[in-house]
PDB file of the backbone (N, CA, C, O) and the ligand in Angstrom, with CONECT records:
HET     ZN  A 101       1
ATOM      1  N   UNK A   1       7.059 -15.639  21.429  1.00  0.00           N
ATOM      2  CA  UNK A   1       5.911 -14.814  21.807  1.00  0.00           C
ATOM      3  C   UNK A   1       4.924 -14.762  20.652  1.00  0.00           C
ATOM      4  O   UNK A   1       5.158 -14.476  19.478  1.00  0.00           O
ATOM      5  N   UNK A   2       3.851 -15.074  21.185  1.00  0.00           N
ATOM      6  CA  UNK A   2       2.642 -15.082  20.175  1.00  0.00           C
ATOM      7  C   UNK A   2       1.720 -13.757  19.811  1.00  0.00           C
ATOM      8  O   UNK A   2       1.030 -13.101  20.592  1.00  0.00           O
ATOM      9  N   UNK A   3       1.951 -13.521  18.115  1.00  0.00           N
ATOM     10  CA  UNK A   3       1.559 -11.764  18.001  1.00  0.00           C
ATOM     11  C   UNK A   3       0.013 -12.149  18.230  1.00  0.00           C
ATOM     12  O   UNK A   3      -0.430 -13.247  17.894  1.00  0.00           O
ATOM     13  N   UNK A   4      -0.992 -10.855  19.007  1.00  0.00           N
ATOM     14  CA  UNK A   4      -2.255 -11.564  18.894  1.00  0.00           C
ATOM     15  C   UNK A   4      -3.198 -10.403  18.055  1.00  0.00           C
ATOM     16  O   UNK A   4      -3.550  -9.367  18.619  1.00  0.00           O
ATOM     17  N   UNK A   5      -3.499 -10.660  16.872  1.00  0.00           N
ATOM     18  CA  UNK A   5      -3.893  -8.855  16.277  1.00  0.00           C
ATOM     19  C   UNK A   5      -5.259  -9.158  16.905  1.00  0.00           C
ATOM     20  O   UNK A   5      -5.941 -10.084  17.345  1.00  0.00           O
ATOM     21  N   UNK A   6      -5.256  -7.584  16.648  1.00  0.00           N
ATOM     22  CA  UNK A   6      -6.483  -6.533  17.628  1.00  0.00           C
ATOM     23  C   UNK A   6      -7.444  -5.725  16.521  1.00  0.00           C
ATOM     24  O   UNK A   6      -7.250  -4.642  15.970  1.00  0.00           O
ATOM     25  N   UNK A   7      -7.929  -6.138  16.472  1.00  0.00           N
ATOM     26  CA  UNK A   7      -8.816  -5.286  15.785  1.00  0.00           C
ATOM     27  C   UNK A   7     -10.318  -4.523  17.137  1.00  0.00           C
ATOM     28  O   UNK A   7     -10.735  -4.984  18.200  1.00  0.00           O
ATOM     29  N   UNK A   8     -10.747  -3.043  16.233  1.00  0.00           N
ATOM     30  CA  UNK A   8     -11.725  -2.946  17.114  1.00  0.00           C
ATOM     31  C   UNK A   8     -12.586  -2.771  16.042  1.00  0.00           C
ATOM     32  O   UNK A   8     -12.591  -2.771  14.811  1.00  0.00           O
ATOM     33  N   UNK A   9     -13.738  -2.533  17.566  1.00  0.00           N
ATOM     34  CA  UNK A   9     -15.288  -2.491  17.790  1.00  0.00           C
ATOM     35  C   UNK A   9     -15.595  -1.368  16.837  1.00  0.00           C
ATOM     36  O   UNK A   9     -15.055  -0.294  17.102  1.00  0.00           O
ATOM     37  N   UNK A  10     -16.625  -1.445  15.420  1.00  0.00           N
ATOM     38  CA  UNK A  10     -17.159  -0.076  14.881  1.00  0.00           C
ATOM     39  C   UNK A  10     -18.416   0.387  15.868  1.00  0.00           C
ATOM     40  O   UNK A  10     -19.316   1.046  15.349  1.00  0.00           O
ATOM     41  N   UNK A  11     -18.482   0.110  17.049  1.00  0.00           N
ATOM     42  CA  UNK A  11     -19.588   0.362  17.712  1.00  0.00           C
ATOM     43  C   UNK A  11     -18.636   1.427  18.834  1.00  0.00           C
ATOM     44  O   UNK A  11     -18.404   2.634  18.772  1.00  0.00           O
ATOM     45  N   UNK A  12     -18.211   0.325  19.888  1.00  0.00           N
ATOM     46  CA  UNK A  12     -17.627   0.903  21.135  1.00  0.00           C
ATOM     47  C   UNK A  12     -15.633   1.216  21.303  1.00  0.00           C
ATOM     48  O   UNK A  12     -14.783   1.404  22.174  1.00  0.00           O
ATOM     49  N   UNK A  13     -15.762   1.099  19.853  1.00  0.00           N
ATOM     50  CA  UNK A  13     -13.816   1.306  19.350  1.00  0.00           C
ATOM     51  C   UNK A  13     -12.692   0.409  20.238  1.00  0.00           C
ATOM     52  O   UNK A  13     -11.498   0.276  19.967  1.00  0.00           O
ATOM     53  N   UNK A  14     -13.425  -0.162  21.369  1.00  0.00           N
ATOM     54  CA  UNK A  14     -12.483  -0.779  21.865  1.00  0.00           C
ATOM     55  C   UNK A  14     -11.377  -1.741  21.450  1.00  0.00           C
ATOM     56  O   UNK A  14     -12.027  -2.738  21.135  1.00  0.00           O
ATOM     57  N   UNK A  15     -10.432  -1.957  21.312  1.00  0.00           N
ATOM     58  CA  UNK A  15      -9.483  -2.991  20.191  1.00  0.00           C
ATOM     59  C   UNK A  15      -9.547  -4.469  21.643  1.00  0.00           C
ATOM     60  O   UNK A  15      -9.406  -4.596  22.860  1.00  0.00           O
ATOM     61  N   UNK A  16      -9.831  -5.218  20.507  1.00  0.00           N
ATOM     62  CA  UNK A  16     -10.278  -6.787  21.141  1.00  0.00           C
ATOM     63  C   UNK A  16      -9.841  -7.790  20.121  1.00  0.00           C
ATOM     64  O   UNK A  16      -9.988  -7.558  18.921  1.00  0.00           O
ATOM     65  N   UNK A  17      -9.229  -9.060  20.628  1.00  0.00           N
ATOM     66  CA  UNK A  17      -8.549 -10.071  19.711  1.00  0.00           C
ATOM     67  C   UNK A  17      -9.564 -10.373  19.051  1.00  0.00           C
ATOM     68  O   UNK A  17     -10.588  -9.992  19.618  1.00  0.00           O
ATOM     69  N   UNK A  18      -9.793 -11.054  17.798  1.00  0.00           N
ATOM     70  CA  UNK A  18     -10.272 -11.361  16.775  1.00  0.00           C
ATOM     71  C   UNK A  18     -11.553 -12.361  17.386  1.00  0.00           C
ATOM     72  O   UNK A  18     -12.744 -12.455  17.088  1.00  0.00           O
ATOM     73  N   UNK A  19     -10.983 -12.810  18.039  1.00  0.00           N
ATOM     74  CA  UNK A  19     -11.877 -14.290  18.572  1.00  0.00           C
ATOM     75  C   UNK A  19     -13.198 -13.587  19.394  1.00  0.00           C
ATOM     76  O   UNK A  19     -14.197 -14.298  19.507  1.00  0.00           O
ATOM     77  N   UNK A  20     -13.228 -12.402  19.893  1.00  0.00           N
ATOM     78  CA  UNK A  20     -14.051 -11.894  20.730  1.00  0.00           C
ATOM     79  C   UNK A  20     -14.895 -10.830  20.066  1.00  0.00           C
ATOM     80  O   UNK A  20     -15.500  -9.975  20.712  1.00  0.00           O
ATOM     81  N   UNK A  21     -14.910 -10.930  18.562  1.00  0.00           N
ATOM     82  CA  UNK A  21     -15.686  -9.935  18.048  1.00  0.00           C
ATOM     83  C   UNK A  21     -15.692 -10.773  16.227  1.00  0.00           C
ATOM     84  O   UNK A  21     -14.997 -11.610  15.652  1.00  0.00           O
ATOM     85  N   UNK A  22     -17.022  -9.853  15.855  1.00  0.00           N
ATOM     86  CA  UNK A  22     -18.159 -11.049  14.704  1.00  0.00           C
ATOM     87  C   UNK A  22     -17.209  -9.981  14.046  1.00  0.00           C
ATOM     88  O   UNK A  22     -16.838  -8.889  14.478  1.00  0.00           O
ATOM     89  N   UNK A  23     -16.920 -10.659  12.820  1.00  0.00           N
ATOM     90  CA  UNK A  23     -16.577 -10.121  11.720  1.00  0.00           C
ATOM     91  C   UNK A  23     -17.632 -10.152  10.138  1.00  0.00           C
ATOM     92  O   UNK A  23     -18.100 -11.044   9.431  1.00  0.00           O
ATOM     93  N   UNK A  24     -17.641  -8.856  10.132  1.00  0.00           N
ATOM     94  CA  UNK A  24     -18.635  -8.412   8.568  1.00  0.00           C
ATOM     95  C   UNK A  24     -17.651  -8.173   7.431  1.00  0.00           C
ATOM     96  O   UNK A  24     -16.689  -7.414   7.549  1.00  0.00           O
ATOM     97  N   UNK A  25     -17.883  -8.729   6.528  1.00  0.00           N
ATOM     98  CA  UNK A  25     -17.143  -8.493   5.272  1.00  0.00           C
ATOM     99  C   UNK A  25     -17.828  -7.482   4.111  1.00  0.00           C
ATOM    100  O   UNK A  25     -19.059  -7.512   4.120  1.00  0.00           O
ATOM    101  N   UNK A  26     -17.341  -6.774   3.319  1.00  0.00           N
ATOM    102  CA  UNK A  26     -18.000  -6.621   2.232  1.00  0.00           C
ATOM    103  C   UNK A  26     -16.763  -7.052   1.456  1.00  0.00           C
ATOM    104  O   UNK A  26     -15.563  -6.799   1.569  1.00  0.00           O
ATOM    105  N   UNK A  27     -17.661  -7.966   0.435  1.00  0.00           N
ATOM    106  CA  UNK A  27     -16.891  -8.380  -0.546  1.00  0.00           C
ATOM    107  C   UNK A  27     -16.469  -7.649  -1.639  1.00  0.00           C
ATOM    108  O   UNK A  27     -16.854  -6.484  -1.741  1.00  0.00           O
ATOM    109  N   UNK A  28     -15.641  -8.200  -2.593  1.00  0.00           N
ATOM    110  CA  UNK A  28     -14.991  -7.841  -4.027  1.00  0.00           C
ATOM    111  C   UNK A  28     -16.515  -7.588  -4.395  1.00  0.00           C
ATOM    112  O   UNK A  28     -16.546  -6.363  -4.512  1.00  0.00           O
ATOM    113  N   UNK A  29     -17.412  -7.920  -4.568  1.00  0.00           N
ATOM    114  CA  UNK A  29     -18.717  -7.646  -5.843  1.00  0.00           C
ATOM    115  C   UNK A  29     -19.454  -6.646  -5.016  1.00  0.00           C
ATOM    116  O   UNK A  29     -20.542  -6.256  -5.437  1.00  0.00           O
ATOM    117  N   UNK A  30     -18.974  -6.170  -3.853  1.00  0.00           N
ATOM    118  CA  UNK A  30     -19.736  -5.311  -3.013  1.00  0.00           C
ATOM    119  C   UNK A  30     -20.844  -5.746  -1.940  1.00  0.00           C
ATOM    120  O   UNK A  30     -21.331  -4.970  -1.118  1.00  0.00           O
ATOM    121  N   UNK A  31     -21.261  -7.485  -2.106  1.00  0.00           N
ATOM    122  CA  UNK A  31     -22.246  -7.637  -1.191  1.00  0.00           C
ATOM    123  C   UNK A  31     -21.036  -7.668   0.685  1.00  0.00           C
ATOM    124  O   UNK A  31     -19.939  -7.943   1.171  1.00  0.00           O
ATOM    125  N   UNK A  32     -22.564  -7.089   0.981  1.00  0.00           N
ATOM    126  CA  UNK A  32     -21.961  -7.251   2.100  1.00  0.00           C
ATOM    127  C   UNK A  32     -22.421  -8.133   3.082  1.00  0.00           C
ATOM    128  O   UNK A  32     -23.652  -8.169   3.056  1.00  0.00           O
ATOM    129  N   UNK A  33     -21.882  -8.942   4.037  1.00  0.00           N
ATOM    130  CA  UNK A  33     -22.072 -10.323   4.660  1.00  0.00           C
ATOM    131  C   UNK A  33     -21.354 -10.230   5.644  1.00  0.00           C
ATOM    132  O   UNK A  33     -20.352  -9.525   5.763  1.00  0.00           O
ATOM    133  N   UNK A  34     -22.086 -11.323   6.825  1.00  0.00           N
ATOM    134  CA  UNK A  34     -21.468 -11.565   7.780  1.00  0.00           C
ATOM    135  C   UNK A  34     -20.330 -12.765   7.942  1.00  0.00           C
ATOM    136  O   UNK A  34     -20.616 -13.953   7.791  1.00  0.00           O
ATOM    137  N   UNK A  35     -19.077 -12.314   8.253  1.00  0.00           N
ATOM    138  CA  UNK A  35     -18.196 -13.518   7.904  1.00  0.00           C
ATOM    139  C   UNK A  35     -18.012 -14.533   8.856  1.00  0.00           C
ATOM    140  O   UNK A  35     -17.106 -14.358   9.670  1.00  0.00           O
ATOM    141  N   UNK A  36     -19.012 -16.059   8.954  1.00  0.00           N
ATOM    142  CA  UNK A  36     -18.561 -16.684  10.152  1.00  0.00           C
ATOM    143  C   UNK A  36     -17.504 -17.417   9.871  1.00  0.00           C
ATOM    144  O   UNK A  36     -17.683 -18.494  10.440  1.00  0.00           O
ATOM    145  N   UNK A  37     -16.393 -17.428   9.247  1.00  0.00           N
ATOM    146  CA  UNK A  37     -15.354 -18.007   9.132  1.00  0.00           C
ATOM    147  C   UNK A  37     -13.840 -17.364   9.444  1.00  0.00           C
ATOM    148  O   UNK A  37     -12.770 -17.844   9.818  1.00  0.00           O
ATOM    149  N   UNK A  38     -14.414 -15.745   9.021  1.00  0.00           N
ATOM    150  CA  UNK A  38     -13.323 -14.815   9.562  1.00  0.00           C
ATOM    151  C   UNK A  38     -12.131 -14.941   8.468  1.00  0.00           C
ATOM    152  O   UNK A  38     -11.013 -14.557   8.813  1.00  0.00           O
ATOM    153  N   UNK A  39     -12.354 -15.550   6.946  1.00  0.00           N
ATOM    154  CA  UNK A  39     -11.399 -15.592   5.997  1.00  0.00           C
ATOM    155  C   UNK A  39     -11.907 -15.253   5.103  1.00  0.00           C
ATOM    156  O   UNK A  39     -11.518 -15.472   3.955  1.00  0.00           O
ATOM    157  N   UNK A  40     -12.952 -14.602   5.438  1.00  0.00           N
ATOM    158  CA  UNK A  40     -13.475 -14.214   3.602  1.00  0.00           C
ATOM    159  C   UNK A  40     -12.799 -13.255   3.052  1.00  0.00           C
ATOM    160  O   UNK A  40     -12.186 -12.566   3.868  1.00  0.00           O
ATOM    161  N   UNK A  41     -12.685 -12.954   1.940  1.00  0.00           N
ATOM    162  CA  UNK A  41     -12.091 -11.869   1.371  1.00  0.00           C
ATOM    163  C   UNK A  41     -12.427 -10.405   1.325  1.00  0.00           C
ATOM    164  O   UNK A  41     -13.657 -10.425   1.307  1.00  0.00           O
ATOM    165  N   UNK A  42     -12.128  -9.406   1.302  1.00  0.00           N
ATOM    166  CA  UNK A  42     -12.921  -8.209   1.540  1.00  0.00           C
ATOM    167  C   UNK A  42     -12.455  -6.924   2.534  1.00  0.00           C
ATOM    168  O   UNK A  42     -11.406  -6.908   3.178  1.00  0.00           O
ATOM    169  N   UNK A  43     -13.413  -5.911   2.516  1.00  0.00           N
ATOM    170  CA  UNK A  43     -13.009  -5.554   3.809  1.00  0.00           C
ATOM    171  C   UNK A  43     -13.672  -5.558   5.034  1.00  0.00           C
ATOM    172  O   UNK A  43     -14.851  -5.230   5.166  1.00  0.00           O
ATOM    173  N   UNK A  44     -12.829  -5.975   6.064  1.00  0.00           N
ATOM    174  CA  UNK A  44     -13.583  -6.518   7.407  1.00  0.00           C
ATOM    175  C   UNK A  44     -14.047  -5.574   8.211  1.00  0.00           C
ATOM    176  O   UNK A  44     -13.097  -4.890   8.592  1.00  0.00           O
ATOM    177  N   UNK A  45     -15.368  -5.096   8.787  1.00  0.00           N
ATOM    178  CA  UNK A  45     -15.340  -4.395   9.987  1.00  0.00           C
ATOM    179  C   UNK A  45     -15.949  -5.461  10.854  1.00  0.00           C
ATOM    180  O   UNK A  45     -16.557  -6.482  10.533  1.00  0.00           O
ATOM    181  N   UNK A  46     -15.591  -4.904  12.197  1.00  0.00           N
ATOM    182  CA  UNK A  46     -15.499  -5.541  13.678  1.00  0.00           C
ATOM    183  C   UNK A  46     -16.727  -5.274  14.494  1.00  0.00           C
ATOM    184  O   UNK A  46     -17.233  -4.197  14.175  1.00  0.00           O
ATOM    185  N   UNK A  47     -17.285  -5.823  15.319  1.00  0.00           N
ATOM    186  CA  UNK A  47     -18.485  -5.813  16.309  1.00  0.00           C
ATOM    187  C   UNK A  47     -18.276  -6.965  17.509  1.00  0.00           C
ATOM    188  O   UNK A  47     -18.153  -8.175  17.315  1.00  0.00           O
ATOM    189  N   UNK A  48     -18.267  -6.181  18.970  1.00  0.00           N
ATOM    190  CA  UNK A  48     -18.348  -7.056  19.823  1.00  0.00           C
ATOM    191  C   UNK A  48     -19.551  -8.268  19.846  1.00  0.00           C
ATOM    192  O   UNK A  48     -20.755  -8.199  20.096  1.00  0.00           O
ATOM    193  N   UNK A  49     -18.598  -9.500  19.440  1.00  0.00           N
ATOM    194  CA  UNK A  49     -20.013 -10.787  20.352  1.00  0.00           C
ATOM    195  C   UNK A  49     -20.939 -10.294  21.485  1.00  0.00           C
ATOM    196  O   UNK A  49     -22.163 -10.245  21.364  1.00  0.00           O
ATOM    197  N   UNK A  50     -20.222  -9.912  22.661  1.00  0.00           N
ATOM    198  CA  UNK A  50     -21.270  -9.766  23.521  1.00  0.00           C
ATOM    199  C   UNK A  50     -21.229  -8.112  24.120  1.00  0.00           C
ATOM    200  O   UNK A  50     -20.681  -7.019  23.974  1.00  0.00           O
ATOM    201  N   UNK A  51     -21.803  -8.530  24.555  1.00  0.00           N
ATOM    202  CA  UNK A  51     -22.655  -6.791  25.242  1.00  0.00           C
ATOM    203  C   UNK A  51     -23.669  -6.365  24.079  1.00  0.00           C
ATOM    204  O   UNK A  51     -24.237  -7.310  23.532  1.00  0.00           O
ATOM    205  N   UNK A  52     -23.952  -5.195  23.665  1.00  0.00           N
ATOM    206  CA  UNK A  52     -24.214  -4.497  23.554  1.00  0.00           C
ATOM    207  C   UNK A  52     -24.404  -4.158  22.260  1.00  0.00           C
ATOM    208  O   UNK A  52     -25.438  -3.934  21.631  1.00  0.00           O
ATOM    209  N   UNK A  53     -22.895  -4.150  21.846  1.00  0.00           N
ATOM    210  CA  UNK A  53     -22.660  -3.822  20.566  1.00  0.00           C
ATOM    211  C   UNK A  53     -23.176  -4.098  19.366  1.00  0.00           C
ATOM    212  O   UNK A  53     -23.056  -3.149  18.591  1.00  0.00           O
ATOM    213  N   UNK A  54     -23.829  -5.256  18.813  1.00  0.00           N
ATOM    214  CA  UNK A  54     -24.194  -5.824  18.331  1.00  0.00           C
ATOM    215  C   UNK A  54     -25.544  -5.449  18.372  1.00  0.00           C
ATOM    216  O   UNK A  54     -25.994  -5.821  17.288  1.00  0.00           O
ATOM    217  N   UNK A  55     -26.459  -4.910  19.032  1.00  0.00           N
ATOM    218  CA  UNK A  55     -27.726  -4.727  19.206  1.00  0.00           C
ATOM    219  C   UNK A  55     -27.700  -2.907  18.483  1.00  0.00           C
ATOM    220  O   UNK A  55     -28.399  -2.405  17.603  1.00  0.00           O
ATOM    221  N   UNK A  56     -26.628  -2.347  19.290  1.00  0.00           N
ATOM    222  CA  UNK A  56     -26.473  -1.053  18.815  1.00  0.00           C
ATOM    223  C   UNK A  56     -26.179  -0.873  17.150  1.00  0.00           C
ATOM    224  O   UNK A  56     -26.468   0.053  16.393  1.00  0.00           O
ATOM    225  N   UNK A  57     -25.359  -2.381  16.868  1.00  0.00           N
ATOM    226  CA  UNK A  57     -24.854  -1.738  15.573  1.00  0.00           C
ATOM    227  C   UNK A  57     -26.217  -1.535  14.867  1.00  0.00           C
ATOM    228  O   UNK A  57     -26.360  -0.495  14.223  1.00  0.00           O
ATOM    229  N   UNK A  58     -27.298  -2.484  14.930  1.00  0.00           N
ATOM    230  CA  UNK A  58     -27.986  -2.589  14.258  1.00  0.00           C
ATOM    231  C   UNK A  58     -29.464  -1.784  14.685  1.00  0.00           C
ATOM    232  O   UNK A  58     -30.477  -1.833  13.988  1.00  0.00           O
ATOM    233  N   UNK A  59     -29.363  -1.139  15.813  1.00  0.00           N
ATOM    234  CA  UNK A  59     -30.171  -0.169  15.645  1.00  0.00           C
ATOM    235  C   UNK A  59     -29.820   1.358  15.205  1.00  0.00           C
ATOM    236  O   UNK A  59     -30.711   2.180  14.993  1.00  0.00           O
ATOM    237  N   UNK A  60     -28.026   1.742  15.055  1.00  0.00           N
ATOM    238  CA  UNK A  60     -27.772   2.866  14.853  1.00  0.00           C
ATOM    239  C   UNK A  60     -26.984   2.655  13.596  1.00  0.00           C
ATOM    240  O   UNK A  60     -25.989   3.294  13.252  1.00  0.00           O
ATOM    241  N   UNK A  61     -27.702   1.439  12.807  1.00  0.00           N
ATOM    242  CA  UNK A  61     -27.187   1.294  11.510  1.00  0.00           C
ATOM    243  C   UNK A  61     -25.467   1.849  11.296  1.00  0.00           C
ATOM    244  O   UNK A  61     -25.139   2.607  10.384  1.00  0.00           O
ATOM    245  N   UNK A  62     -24.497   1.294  12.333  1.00  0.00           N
ATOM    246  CA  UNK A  62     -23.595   2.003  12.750  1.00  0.00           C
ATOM    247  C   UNK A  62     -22.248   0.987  11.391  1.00  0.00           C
ATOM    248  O   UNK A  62     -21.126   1.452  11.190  1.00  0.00           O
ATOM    249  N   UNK A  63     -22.663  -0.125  10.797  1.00  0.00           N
ATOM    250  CA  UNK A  63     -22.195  -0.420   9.274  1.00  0.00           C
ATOM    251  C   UNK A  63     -22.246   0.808   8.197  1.00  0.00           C
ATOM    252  O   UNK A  63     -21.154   1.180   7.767  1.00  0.00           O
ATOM    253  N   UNK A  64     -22.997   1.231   7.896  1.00  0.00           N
ATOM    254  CA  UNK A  64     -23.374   2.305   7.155  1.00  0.00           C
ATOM    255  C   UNK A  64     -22.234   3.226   7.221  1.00  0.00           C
ATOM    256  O   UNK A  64     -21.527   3.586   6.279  1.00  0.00           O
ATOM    257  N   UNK A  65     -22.152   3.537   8.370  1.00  0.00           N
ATOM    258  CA  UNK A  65     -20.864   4.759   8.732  1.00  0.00           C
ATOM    259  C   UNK A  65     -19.805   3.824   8.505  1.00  0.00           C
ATOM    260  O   UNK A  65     -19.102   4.457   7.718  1.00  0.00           O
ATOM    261  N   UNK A  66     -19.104   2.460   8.734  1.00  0.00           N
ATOM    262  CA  UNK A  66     -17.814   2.063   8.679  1.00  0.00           C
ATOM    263  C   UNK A  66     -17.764   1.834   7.237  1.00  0.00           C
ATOM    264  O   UNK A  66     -16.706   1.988   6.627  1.00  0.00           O
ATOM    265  N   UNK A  67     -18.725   1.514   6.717  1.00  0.00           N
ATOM    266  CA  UNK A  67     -18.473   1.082   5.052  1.00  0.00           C
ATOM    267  C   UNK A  67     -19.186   2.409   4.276  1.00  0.00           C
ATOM    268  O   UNK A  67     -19.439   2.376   3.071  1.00  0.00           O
ATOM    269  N   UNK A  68     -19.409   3.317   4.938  1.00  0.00           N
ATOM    270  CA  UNK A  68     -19.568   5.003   3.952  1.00  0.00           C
ATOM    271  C   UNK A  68     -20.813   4.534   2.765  1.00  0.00           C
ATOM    272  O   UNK A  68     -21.068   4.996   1.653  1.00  0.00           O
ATOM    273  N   UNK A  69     -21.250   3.744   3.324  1.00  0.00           N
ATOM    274  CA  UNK A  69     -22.420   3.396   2.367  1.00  0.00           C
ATOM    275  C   UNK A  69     -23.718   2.951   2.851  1.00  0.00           C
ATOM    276  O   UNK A  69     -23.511   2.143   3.757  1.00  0.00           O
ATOM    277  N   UNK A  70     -24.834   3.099   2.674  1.00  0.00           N
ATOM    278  CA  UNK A  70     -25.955   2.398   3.131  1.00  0.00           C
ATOM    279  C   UNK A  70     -26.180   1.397   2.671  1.00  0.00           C
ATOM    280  O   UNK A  70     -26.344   1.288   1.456  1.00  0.00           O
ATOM    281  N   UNK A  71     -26.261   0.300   3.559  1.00  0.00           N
ATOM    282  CA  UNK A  71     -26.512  -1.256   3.485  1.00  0.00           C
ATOM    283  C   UNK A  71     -27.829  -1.639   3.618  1.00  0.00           C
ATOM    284  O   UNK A  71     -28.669  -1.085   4.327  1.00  0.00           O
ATOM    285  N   UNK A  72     -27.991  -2.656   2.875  1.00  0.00           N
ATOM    286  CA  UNK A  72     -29.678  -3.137   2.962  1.00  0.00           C
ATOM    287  C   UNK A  72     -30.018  -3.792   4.147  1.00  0.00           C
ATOM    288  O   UNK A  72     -29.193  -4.472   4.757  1.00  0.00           O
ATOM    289  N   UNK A  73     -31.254  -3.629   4.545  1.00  0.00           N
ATOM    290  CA  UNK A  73     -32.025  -4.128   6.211  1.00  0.00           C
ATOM    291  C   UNK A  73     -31.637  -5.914   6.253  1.00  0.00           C
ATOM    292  O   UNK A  73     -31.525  -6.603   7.267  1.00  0.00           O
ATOM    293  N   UNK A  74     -31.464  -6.417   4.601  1.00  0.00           N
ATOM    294  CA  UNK A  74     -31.108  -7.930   5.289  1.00  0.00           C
ATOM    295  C   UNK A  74     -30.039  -7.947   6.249  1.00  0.00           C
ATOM    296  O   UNK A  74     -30.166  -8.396   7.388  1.00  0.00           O
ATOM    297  N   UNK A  75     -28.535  -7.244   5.577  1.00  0.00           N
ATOM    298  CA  UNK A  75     -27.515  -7.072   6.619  1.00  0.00           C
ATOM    299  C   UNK A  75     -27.846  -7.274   7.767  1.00  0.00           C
ATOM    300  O   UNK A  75     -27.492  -8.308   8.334  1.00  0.00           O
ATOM    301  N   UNK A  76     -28.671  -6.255   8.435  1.00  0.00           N
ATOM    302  CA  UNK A  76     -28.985  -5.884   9.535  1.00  0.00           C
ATOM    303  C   UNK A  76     -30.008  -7.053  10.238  1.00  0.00           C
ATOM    304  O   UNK A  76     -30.238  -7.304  11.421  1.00  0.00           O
ATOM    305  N   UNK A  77     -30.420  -7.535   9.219  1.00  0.00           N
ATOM    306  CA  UNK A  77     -31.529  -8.829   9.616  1.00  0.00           C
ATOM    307  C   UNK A  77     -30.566  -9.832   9.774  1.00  0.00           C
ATOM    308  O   UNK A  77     -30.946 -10.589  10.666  1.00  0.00           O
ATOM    309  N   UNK A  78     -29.645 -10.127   9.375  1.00  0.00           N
ATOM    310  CA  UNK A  78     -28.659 -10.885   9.138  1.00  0.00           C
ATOM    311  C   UNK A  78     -27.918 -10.897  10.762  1.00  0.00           C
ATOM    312  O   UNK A  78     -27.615 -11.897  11.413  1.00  0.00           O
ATOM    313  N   UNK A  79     -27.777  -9.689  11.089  1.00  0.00           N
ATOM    314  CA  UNK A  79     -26.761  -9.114  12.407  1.00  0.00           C
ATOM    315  C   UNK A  79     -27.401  -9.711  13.645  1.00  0.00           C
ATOM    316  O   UNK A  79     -26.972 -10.426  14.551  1.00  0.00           O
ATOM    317  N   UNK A  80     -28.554  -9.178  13.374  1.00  0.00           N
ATOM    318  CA  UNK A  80     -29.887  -9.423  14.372  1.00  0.00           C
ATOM    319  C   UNK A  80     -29.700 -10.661  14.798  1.00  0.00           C
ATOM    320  O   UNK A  80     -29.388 -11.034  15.929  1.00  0.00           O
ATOM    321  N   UNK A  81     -29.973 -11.492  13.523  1.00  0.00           N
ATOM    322  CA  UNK A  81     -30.093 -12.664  14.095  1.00  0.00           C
ATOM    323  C   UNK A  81     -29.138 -13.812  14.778  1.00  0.00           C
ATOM    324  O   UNK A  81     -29.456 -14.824  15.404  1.00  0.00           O
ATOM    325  N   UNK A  82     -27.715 -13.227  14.392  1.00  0.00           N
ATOM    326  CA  UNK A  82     -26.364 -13.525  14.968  1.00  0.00           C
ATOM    327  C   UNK A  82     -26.209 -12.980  16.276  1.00  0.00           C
ATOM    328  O   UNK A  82     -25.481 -13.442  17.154  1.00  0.00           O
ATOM    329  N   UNK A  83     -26.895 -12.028  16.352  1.00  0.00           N
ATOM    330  CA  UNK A  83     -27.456 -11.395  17.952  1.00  0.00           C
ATOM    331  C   UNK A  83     -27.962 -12.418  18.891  1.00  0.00           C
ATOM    332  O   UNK A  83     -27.536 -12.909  19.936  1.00  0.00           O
ATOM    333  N   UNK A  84     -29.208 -12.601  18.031  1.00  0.00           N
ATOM    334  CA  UNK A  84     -30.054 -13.192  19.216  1.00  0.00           C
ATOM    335  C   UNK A  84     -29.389 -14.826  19.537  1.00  0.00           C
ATOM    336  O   UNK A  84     -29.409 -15.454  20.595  1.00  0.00           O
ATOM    337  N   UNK A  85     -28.665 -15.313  17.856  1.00  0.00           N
ATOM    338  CA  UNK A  85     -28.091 -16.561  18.317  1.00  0.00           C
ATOM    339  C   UNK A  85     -26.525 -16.638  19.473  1.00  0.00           C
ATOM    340  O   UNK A  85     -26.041 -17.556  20.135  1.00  0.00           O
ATOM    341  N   UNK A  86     -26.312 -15.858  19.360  1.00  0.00           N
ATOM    342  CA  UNK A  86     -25.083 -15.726  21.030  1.00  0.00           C
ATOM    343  C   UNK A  86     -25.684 -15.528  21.968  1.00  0.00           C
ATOM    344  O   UNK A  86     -25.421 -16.250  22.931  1.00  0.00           O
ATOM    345  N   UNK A  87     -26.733 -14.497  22.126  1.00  0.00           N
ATOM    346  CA  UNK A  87     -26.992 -14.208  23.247  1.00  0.00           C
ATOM    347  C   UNK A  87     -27.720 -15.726  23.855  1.00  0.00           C
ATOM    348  O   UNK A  87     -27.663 -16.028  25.047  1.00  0.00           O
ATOM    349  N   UNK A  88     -28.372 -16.555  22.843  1.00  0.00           N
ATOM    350  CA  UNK A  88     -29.222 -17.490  23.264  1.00  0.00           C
ATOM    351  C   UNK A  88     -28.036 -18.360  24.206  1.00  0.00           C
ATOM    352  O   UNK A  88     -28.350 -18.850  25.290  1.00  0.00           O
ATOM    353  N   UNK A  89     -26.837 -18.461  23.715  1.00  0.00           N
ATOM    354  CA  UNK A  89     -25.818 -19.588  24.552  1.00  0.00           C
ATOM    355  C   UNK A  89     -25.600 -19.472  25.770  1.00  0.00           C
ATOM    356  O   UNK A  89     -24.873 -20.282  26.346  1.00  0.00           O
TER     357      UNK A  89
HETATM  358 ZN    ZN A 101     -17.955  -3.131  21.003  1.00  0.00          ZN2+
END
């Protein structure tokens, strides 16, 4: 039997396999980044690929609250644009 970890949504909390949600890192030096590889080092918070979530995180600056810190608008420019590139597929 294959374990399948779950992580959730910092938007809609729902717990969803890894493959179905963008992973953000903040790294060891503190920047924080979007991880498209899903191995970076750090700590990870979670955001659904599709729906919603992803649009919300970044209008209710809803990173900020999972990492207890305020993040700079690139982040969020950064999110955005990982937004608009799924939704485009
Ligand atoms: Zn979600």
């Amino acid at each position: 039997m294959k374990h399948i970890p779950l992580r959730s949504c910092i938007v809609c909390r729902r717990q969803k396999d890894k493959s179905e949600l963008l992973r953000i890192v903040r790294q060891p030096d503190g920047a924080v980044v979007i991880d498209a590889t899903g191995k970076a080092a750090g700590r990870g918070a979670y955001v659904c690929k599709s729906g919603d979530c992803m649009q919300t995180a970044v209008k209710k600056r809803a990173l900020n609250r999972a990492y207890k810190q305020p993040l700079s608008d690139e982040v969020y420019k950064e999110l955005e644009k990982a937004y608009e590139s799924i939704d485009a597929d």
